[in-house]
N, C-alpha and C positions, 0 to 999 in steps of 0.2 A: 331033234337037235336044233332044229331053225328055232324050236320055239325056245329054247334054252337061250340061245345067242339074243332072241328079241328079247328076250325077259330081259335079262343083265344089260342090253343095249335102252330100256323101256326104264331098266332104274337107274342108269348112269343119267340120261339123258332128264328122266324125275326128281335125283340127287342133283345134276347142274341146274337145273331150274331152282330149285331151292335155296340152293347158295348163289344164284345169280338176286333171285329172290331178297334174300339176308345181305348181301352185298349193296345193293338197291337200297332195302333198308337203312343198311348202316351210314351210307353215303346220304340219305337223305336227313337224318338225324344231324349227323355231323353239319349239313349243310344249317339245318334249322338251328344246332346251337351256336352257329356262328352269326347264324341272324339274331336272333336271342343275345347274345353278349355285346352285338353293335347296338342294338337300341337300349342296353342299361347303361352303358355308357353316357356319365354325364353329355350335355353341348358342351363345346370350349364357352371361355369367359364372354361375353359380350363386353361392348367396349360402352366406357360408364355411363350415363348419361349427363348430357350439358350441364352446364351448372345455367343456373338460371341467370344470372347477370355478370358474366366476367369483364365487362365493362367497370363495374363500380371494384371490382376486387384489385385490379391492374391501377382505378386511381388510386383507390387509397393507399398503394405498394409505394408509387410514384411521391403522394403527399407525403407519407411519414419518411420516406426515404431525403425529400425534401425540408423537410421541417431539423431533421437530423443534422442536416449538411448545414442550415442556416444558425442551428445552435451552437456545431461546434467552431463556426465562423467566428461568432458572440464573445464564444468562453475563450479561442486563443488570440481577438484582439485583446478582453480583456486583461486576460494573461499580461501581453505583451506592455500592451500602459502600465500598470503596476510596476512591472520588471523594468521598465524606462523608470518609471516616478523615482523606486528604490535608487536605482544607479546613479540620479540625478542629484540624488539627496546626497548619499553617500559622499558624491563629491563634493559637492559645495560642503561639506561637514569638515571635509579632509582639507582643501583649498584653504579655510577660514583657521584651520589648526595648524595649517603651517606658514601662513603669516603671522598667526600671531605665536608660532616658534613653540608651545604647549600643546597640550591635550582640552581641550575646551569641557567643560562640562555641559553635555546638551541639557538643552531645557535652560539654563542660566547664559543670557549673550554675555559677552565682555566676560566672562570669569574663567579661571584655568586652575587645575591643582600642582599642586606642591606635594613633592614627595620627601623626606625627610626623619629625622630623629631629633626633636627639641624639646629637652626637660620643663615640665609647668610648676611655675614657684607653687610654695603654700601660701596659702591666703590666712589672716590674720585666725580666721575659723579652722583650721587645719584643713580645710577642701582644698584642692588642688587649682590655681588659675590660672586657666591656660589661656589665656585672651593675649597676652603678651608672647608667648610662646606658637602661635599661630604665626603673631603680625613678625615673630623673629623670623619662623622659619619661611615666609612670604619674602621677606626683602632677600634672604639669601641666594632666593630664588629671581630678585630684579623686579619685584612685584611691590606694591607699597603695602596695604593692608591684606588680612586674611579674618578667617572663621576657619577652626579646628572639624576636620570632617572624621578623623580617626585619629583615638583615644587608646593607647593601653598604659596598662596600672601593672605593675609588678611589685614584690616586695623586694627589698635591699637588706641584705645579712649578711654578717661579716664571713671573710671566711671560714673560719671554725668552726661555724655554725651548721655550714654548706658538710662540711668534712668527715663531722661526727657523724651525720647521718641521723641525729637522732633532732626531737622536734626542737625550733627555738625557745628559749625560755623567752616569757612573757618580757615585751619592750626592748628585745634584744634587737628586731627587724623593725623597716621605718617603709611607710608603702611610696613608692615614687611614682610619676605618673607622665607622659611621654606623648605629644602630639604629632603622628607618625603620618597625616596627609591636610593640607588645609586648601581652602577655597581661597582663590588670591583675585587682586584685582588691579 
């Protein structure tokens, strides 16, 4: 019976070796593929290398930054004189048109218009002459002579003609013609 007891004591003791055995094993595998997965693991990023001359890169940031700020110096004096010149003008234009109590024609010193409604005779040719009809509607306005700047022409028909609705019979209408703005002096 001793030898019953050693046997079964002979294979527990053969069995824990073997699972001490596979345990070993398995621990040591497990150890290796954890070593195994640290070395496939990329390195981290290294950090980039220098640039070759960040000297020259920092000036030219500095010059075009410079050259920017000198431009837009340029463009808003320029700006600024223009917007004087205009304003400058403007007035002496305004100052000059209300001494002389008109609206001044630029481009022309000394001359102003006339605004008005003054019928142009006919001329012995049946044209319309409005040279007398300027200089009338200029004095009315306190000015001595003029030249006719705006001309309209209309027909003249009696009213019946107007009423029918329908066209004028030939020589019924007579054309008039009207100098509605002149250059005075």
């Amino acid at each position: 019976m001793s030898r019953c007891c050693n046997a079964s004591s002979e294979r527990r003791s053969k069995g824990a070796r073997v699972s001490a055995r596979l345990a070993g094993l398995a621990v040591a595998l497990l150890c290796s593929g954890v070593a195994l997965a640290q070395e496939v693991q990329p390195p981290p990023p290294a950090e980039p290398p220098p640039t070759a001359a960040p000297w020259f890169l920092d000036a030219l940031g500095r010059w075009l930054e410079d050259s920017k700020a000198k431009i837009d110096d340029q463009i808003k004096n320029t700006t600024d004189a223009a917007k004087d010149a205009v304003q400058g003008a403007a007035k002496g234009a305004k100052d000059a048109a209300e001494k002389a109590g008109q609206a001044p024609v630029l481009g022309w010193p000394g001359t102003n218009v006339a605004r008005g409604r003054v019928r142009c005779a006919v001329a012995p040719n049946g044209a319309p002459d409005c040279t007398q009809a300027a200089n009338a509607l200029c004095r009315s306005k306190g000015f001595k002579v003029g030249k006719s700047l705006d001309i309209n022409t209309a027909q003249k028909c009696p009213t019946w003609v107007w009423l029918s609705g329908q066209p004028a019979p030939e020589g019924t209408c007579t054309p008039e013609t009207f100098v509605l703005g002149a250059s005075c002096q």
